[in-house]
mmCIF file of the N, C-alpha and C atoms, coordinates in Angstrom:
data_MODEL
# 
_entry.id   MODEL 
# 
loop_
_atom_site.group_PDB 
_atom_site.id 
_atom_site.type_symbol 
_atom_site.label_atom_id 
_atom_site.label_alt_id 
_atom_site.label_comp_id 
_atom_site.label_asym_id 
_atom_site.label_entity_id 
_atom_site.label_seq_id 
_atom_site.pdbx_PDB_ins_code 
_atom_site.Cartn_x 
_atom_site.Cartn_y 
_atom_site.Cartn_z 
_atom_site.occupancy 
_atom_site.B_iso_or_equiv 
_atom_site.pdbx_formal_charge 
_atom_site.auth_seq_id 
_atom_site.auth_comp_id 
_atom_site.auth_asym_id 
_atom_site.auth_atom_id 
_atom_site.pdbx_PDB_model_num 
ATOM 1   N N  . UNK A 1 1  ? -32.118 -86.920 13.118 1.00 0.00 ? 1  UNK A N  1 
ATOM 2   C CA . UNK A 1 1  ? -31.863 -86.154 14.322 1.00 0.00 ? 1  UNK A CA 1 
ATOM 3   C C  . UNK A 1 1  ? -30.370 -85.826 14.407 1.00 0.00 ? 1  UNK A C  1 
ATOM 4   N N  . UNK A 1 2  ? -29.969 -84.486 14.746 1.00 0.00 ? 2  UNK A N  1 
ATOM 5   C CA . UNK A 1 2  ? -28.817 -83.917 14.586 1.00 0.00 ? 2  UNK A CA 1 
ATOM 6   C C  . UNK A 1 2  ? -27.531 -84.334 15.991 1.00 0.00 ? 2  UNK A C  1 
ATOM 7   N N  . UNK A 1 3  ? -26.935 -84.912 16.540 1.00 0.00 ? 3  UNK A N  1 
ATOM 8   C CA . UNK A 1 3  ? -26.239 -84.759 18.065 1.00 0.00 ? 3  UNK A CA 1 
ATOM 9   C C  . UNK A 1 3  ? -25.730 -83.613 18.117 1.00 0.00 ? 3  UNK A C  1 
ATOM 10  N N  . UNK A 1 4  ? -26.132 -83.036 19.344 1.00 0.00 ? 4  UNK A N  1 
ATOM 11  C CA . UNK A 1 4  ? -25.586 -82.181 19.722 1.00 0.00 ? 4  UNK A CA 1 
ATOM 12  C C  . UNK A 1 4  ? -24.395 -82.545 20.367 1.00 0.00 ? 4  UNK A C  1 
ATOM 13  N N  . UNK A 1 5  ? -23.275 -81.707 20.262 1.00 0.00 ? 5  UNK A N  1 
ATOM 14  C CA . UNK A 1 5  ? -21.807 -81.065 21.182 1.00 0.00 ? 5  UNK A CA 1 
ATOM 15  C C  . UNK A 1 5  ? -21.814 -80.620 21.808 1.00 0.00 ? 5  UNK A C  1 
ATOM 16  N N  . UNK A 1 6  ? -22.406 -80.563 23.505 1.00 0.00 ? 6  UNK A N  1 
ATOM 17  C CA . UNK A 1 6  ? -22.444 -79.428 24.294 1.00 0.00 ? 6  UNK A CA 1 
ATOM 18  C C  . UNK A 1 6  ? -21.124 -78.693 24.489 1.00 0.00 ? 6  UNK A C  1 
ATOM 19  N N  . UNK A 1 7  ? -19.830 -78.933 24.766 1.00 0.00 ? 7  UNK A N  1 
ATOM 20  C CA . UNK A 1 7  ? -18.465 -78.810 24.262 1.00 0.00 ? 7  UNK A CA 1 
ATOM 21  C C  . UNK A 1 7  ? -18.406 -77.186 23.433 1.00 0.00 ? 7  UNK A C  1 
ATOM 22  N N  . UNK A 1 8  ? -18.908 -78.015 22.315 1.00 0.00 ? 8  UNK A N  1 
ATOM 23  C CA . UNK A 1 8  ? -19.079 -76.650 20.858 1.00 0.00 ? 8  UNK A CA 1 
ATOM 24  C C  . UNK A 1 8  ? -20.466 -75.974 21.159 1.00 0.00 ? 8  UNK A C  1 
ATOM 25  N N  . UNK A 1 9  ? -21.616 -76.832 21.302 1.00 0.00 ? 9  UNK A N  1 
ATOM 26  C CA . UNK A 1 9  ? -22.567 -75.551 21.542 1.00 0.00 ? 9  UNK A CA 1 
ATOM 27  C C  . UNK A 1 9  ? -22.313 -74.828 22.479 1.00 0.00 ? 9  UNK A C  1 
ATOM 28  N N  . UNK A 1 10 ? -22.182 -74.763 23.255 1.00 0.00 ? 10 UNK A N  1 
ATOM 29  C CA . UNK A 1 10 ? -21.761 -73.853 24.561 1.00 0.00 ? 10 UNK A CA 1 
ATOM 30  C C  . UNK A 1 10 ? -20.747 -72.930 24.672 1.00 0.00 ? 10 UNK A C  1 
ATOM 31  N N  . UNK A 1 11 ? -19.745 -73.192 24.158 1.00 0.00 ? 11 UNK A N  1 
ATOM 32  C CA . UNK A 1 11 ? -18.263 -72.503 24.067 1.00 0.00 ? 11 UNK A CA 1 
ATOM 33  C C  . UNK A 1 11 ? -18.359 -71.067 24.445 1.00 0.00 ? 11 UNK A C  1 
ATOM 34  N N  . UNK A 1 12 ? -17.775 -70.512 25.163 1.00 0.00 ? 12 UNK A N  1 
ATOM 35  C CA . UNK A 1 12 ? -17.713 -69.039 25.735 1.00 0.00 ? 12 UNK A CA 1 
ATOM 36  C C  . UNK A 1 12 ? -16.994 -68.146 23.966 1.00 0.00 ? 12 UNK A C  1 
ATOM 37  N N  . UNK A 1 13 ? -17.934 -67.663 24.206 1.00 0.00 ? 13 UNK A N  1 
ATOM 38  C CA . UNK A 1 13 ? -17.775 -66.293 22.714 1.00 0.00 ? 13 UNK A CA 1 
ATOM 39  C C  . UNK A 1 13 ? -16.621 -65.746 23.437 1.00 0.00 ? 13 UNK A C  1 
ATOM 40  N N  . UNK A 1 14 ? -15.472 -65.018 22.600 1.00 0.00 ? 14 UNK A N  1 
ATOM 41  C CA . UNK A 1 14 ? -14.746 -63.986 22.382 1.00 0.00 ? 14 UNK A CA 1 
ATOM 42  C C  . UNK A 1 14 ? -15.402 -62.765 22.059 1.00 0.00 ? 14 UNK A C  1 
ATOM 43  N N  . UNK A 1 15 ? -15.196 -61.851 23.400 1.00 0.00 ? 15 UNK A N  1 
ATOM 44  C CA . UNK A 1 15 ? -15.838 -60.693 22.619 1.00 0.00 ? 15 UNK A CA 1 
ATOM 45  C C  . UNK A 1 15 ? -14.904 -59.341 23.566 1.00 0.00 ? 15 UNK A C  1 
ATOM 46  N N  . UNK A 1 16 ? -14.718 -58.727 22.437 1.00 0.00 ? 16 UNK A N  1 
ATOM 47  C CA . UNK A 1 16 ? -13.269 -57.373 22.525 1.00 0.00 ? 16 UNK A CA 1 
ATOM 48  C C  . UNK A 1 16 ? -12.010 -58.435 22.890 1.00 0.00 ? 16 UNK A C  1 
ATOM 49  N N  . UNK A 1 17 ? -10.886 -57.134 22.889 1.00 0.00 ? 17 UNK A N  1 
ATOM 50  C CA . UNK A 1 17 ? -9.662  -57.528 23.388 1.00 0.00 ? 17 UNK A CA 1 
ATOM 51  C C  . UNK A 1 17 ? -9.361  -58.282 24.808 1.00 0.00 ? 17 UNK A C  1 
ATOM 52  N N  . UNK A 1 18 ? -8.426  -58.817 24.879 1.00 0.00 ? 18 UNK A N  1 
ATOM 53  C CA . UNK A 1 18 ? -7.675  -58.951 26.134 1.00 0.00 ? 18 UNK A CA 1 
ATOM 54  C C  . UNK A 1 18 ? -7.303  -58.232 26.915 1.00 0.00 ? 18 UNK A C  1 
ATOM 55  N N  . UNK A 1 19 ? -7.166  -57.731 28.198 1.00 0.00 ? 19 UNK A N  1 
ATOM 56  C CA . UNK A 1 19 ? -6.994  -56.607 28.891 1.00 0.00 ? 19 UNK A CA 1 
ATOM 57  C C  . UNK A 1 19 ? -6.111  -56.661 29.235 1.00 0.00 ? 19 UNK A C  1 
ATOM 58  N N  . UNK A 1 20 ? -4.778  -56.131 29.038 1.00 0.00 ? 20 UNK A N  1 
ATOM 59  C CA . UNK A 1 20 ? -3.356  -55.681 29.998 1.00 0.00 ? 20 UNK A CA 1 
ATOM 60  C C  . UNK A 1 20 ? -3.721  -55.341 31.469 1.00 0.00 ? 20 UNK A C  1 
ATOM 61  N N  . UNK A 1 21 ? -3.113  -56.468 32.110 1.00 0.00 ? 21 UNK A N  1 
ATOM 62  C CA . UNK A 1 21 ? -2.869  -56.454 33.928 1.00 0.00 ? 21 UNK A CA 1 
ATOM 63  C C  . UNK A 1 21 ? -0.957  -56.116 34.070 1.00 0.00 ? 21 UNK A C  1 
ATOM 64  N N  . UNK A 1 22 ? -1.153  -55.215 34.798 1.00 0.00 ? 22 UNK A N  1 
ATOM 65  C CA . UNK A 1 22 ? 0.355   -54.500 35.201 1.00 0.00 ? 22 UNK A CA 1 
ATOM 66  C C  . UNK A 1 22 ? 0.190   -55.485 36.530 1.00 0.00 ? 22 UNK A C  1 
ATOM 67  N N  . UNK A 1 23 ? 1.181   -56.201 36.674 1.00 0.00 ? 23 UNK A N  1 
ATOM 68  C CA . UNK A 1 23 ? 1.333   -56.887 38.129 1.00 0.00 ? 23 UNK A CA 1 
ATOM 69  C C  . UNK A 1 23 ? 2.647   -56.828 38.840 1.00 0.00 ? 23 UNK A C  1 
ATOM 70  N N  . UNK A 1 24 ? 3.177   -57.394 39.822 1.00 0.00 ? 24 UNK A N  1 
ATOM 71  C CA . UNK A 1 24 ? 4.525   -56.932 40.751 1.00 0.00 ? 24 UNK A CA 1 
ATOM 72  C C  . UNK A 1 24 ? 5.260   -58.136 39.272 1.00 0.00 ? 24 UNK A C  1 
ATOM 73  N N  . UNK A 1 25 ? 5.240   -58.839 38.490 1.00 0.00 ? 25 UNK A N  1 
ATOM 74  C CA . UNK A 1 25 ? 5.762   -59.321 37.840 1.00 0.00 ? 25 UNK A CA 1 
ATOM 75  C C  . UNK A 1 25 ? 6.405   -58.425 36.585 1.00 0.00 ? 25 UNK A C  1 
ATOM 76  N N  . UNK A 1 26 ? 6.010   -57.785 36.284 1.00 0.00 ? 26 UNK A N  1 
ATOM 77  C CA . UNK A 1 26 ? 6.335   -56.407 35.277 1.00 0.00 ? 26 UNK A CA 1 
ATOM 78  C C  . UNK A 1 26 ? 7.122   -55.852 35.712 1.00 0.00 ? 26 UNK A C  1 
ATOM 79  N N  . UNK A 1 27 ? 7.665   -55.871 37.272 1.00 0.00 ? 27 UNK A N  1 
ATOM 80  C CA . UNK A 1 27 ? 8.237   -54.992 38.229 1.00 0.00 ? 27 UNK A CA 1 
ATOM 81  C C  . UNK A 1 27 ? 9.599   -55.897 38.137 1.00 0.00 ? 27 UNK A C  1 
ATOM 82  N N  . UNK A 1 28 ? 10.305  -57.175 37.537 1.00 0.00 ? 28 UNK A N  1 
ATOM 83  C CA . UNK A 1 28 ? 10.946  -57.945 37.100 1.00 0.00 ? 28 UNK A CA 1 
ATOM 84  C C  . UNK A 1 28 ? 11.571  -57.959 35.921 1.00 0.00 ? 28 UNK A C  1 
ATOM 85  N N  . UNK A 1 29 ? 10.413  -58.461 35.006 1.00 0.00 ? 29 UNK A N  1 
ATOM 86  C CA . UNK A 1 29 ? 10.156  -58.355 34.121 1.00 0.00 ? 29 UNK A CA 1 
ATOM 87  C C  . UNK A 1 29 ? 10.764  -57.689 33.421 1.00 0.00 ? 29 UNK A C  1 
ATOM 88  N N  . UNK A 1 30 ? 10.311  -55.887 33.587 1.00 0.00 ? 30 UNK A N  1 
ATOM 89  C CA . UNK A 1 30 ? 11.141  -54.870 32.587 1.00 0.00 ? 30 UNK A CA 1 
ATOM 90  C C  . UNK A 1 30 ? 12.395  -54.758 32.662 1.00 0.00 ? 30 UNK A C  1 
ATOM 91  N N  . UNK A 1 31 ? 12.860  -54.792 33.897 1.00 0.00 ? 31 UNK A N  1 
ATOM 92  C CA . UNK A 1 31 ? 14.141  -54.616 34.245 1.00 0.00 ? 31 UNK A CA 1 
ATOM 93  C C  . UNK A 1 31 ? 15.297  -55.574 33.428 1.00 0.00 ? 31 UNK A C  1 
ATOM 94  N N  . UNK A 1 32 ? 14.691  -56.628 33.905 1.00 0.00 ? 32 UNK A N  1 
ATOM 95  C CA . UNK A 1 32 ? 15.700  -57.802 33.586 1.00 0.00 ? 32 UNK A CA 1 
ATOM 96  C C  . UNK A 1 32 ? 15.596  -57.896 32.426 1.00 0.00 ? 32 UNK A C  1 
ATOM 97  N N  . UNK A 1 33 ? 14.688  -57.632 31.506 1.00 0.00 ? 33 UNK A N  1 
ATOM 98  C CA . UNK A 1 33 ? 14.555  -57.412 29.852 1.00 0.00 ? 33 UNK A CA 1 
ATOM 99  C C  . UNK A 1 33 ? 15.327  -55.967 29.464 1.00 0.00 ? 33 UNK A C  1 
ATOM 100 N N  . UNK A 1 34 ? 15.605  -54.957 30.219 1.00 0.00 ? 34 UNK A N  1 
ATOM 101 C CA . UNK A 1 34 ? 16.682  -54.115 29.797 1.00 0.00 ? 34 UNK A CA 1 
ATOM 102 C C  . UNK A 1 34 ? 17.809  -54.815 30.212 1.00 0.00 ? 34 UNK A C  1 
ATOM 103 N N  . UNK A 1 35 ? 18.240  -55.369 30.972 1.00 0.00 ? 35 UNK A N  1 
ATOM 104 C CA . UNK A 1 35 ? 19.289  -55.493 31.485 1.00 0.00 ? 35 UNK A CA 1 
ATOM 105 C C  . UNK A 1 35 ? 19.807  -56.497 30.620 1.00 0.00 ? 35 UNK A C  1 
ATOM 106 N N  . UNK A 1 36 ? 19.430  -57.602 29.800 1.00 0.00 ? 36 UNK A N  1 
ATOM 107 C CA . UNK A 1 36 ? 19.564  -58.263 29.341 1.00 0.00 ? 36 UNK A CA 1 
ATOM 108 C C  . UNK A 1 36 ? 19.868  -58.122 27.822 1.00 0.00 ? 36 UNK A C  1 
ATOM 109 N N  . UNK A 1 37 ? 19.225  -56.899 27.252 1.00 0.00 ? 37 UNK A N  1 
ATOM 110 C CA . UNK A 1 37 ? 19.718  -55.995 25.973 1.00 0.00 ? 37 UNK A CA 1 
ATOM 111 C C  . UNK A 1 37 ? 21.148  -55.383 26.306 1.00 0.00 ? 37 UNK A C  1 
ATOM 112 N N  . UNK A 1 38 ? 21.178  -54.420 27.234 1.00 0.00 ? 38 UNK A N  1 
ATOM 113 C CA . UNK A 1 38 ? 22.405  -54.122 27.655 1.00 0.00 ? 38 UNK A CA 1 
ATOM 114 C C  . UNK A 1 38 ? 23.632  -54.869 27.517 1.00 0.00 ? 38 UNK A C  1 
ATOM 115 N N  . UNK A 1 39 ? 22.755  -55.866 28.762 1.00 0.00 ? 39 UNK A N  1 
ATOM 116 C CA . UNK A 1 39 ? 24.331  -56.935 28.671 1.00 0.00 ? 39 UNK A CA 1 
ATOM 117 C C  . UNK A 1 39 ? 24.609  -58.185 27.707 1.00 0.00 ? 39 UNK A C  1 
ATOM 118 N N  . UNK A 1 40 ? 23.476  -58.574 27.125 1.00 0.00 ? 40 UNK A N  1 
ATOM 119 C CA . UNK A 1 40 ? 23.948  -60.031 26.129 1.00 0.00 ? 40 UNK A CA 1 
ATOM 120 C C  . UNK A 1 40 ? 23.770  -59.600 24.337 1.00 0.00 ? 40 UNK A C  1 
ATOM 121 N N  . UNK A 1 41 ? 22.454  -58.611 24.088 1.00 0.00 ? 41 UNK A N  1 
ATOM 122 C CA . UNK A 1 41 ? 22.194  -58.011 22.876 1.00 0.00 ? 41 UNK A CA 1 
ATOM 123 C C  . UNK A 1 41 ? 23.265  -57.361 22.426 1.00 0.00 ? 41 UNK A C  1 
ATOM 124 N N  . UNK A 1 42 ? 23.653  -56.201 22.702 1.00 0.00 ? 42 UNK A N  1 
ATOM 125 C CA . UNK A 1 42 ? 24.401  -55.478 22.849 1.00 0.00 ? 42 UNK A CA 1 
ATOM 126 C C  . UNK A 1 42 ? 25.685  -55.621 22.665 1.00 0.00 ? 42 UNK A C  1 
ATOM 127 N N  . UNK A 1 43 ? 26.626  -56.240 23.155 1.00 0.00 ? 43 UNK A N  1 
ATOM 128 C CA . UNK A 1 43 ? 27.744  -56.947 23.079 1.00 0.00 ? 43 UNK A CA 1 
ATOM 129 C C  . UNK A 1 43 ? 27.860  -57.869 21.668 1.00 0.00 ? 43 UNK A C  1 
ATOM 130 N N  . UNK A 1 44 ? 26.806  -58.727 21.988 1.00 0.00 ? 44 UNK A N  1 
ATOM 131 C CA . UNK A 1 44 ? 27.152  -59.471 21.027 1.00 0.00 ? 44 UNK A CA 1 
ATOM 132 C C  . UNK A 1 44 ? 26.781  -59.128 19.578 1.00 0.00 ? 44 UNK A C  1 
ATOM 133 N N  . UNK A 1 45 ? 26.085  -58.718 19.382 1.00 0.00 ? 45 UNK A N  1 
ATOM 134 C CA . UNK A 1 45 ? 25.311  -58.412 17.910 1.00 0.00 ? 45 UNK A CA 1 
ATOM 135 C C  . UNK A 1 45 ? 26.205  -57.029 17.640 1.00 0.00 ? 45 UNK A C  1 
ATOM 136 N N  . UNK A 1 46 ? 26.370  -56.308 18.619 1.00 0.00 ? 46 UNK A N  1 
ATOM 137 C CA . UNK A 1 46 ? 26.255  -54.510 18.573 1.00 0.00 ? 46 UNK A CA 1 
ATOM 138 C C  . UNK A 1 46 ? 27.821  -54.658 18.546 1.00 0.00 ? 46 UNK A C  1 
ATOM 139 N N  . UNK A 1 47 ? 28.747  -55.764 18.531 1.00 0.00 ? 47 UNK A N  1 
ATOM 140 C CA . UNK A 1 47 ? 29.853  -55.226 19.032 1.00 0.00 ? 47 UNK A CA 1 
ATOM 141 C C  . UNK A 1 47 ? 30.722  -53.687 18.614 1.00 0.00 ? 47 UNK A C  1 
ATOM 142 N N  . UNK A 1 48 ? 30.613  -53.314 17.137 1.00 0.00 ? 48 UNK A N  1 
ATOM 143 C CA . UNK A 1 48 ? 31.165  -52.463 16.634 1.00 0.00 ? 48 UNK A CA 1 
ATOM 144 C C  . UNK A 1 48 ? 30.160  -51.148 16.782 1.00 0.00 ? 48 UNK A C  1 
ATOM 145 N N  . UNK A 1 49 ? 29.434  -51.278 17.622 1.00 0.00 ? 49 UNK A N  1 
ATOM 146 C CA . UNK A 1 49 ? 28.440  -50.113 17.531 1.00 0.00 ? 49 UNK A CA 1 
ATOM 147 C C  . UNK A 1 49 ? 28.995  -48.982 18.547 1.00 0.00 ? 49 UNK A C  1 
ATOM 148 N N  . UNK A 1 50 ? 29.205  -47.482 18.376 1.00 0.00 ? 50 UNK A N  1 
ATOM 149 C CA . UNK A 1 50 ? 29.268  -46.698 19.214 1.00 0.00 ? 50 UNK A CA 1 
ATOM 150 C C  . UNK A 1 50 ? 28.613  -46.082 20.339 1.00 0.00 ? 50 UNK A C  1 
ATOM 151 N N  . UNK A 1 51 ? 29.015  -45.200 21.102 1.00 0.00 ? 51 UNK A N  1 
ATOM 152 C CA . UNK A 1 51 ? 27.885  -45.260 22.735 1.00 0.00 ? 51 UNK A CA 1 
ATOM 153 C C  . UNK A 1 51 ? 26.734  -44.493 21.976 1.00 0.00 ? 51 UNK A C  1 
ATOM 154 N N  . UNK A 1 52 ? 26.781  -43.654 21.011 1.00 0.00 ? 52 UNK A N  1 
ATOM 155 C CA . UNK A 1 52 ? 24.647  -43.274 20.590 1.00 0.00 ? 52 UNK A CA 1 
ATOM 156 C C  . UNK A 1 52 ? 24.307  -44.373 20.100 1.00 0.00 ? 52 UNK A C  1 
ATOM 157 N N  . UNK A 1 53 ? 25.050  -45.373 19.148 1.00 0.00 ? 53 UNK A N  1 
ATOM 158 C CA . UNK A 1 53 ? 24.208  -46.179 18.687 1.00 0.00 ? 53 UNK A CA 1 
ATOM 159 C C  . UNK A 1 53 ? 23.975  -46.717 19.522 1.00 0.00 ? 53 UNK A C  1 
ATOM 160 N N  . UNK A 1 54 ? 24.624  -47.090 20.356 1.00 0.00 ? 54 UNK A N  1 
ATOM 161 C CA . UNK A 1 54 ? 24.019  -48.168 21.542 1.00 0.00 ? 54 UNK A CA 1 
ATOM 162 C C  . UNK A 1 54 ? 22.935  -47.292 22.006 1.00 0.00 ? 54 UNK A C  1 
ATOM 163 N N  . UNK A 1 55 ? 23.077  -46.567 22.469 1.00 0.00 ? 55 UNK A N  1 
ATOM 164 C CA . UNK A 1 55 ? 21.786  -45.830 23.018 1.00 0.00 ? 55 UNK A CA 1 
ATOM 165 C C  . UNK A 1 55 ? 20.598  -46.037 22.345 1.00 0.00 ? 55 UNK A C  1 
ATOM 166 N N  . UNK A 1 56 ? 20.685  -45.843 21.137 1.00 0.00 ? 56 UNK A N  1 
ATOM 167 C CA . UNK A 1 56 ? 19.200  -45.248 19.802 1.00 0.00 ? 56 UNK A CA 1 
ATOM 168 C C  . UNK A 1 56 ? 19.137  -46.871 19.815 1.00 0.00 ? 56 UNK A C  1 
ATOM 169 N N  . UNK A 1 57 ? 19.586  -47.962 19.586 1.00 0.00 ? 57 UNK A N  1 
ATOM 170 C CA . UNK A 1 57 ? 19.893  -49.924 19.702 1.00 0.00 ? 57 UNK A CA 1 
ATOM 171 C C  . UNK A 1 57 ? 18.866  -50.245 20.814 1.00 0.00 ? 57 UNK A C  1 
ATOM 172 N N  . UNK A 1 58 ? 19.147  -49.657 21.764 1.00 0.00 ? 58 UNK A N  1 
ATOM 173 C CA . UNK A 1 58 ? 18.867  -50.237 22.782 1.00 0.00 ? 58 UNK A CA 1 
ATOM 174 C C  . UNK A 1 58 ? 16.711  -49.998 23.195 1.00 0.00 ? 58 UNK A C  1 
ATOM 175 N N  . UNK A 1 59 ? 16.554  -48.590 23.057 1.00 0.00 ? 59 UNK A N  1 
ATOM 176 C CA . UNK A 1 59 ? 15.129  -48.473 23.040 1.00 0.00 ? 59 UNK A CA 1 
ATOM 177 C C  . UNK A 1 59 ? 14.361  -49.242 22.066 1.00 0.00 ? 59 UNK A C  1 
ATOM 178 N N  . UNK A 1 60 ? 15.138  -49.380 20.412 1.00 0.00 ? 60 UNK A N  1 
ATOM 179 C CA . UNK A 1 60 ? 14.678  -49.811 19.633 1.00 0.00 ? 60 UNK A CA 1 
ATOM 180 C C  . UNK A 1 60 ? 14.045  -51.364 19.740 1.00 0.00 ? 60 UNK A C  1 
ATOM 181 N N  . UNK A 1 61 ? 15.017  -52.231 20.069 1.00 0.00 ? 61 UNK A N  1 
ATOM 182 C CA . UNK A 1 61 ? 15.040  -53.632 20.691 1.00 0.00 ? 61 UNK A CA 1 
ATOM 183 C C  . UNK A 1 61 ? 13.943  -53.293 21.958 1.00 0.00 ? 61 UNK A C  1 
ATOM 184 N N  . UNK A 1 62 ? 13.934  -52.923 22.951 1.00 0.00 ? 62 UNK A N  1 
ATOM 185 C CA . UNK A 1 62 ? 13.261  -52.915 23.991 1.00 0.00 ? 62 UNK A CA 1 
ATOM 186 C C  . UNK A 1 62 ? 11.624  -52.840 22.851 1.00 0.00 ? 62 UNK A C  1 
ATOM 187 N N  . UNK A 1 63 ? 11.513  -51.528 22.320 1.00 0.00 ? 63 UNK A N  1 
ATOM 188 C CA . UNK A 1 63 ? 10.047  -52.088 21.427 1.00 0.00 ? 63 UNK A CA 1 
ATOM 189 C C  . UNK A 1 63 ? 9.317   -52.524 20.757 1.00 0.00 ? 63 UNK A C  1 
ATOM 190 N N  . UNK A 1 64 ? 10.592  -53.431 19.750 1.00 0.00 ? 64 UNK A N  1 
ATOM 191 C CA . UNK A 1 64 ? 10.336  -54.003 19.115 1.00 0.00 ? 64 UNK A CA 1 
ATOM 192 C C  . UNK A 1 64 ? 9.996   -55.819 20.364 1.00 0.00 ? 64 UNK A C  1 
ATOM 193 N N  . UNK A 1 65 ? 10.527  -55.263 21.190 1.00 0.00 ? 65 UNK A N  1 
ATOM 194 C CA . UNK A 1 65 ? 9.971   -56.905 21.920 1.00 0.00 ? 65 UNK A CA 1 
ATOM 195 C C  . UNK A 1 65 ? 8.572   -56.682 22.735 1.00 0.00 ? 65 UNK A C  1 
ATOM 196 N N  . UNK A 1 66 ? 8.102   -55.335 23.160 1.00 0.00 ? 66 UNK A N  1 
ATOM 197 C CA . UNK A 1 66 ? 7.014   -54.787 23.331 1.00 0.00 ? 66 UNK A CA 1 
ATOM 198 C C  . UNK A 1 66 ? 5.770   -55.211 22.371 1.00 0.00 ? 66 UNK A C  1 
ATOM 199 N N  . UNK A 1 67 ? 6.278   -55.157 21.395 1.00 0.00 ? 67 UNK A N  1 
ATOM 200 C CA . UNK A 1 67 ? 5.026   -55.233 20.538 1.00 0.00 ? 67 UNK A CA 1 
ATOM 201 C C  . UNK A 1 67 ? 5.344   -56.424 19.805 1.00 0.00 ? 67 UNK A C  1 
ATOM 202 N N  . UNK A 1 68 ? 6.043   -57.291 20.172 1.00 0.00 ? 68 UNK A N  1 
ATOM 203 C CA . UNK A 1 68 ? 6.128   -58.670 19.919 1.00 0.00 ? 68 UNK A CA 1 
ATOM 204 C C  . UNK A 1 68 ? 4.979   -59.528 20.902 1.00 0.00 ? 68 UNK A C  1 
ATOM 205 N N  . UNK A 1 69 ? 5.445   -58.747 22.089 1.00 0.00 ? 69 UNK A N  1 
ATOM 206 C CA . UNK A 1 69 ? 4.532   -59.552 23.119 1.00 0.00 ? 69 UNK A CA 1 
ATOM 207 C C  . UNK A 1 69 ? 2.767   -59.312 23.292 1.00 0.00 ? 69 UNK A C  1 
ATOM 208 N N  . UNK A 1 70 ? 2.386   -57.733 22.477 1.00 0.00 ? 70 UNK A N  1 
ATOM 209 C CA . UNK A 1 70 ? 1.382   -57.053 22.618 1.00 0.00 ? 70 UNK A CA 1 
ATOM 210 C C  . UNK A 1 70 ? 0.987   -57.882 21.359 1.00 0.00 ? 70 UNK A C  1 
ATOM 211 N N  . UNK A 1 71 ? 1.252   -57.918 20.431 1.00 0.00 ? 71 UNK A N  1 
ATOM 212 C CA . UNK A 1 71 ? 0.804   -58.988 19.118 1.00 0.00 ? 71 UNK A CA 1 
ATOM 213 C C  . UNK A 1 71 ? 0.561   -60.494 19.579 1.00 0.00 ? 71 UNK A C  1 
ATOM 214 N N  . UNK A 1 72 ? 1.304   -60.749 20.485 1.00 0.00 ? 72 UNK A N  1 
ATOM 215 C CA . UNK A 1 72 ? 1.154   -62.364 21.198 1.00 0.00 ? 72 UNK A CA 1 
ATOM 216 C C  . UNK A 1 72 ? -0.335  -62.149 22.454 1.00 0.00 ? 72 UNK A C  1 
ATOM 217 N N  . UNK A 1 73 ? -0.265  -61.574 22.261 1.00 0.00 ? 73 UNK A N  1 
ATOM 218 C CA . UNK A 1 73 ? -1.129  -61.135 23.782 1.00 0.00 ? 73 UNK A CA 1 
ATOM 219 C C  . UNK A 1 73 ? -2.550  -61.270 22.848 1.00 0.00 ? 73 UNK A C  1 
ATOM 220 N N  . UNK A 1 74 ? -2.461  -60.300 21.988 1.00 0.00 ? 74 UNK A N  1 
ATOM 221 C CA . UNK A 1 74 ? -3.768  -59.961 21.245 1.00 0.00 ? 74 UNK A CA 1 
ATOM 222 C C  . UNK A 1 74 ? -4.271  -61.421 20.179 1.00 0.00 ? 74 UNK A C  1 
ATOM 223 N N  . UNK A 1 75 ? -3.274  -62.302 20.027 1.00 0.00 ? 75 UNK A N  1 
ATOM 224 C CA . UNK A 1 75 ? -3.833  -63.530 19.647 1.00 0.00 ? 75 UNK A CA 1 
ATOM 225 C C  . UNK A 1 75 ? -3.886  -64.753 20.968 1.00 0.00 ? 75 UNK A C  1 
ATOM 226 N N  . UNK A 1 76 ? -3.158  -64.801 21.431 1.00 0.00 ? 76 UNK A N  1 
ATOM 227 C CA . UNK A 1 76 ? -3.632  -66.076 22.381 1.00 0.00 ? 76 UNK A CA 1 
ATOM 228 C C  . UNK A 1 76 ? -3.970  -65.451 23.976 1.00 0.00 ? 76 UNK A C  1 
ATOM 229 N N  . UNK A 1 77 ? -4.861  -64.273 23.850 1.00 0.00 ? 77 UNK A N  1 
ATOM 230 C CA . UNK A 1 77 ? -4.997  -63.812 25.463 1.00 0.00 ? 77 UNK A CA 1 
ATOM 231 C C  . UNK A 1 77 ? -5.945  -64.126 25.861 1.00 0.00 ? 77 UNK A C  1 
ATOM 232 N N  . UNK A 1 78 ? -6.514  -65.027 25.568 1.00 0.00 ? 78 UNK A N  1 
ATOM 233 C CA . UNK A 1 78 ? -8.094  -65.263 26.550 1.00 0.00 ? 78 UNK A CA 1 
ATOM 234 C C  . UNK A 1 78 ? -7.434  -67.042 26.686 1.00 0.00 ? 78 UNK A C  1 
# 
């Protein structure tokens, strides 16, 4: 006779993605994550960089942490 795991037999299936919720926290969030490229990225890494590079620097970083978090999301979001 086999024991059952109710634990493991039972376990809620994964099924599709995780769903992106926009909340008043995003409303934080983005800001202070530009603001924070601006003022600590920027400076320090960028010091010799000119005002376009900073410009073309600055979106770049902003999406590359976008889809840092959208890759984090899509593995541990449930």
């Amino acid at each position: 006779m086999q024991q059952e795991i109710p634990a493991i037999e039972n376990a809620p299936k994964r099924t599709g993605y995780p769903k992106l919720k926009f909340g008043l926290t995003w409303l934080i969030v983005i800001p202070g994550s530009l603001w924070t490229i601006v003022t600590y990225y920027l400076p320090v890494s960028g010091g010799t960089l000119n005002r376009i590079e900073r410009l073309m620097t600055t979106p770049m970083i902003a999406l590359l942490s976008a889809a840092s978090l959208f890759c984090h999301l899509l593995l541990f979001g449930r």
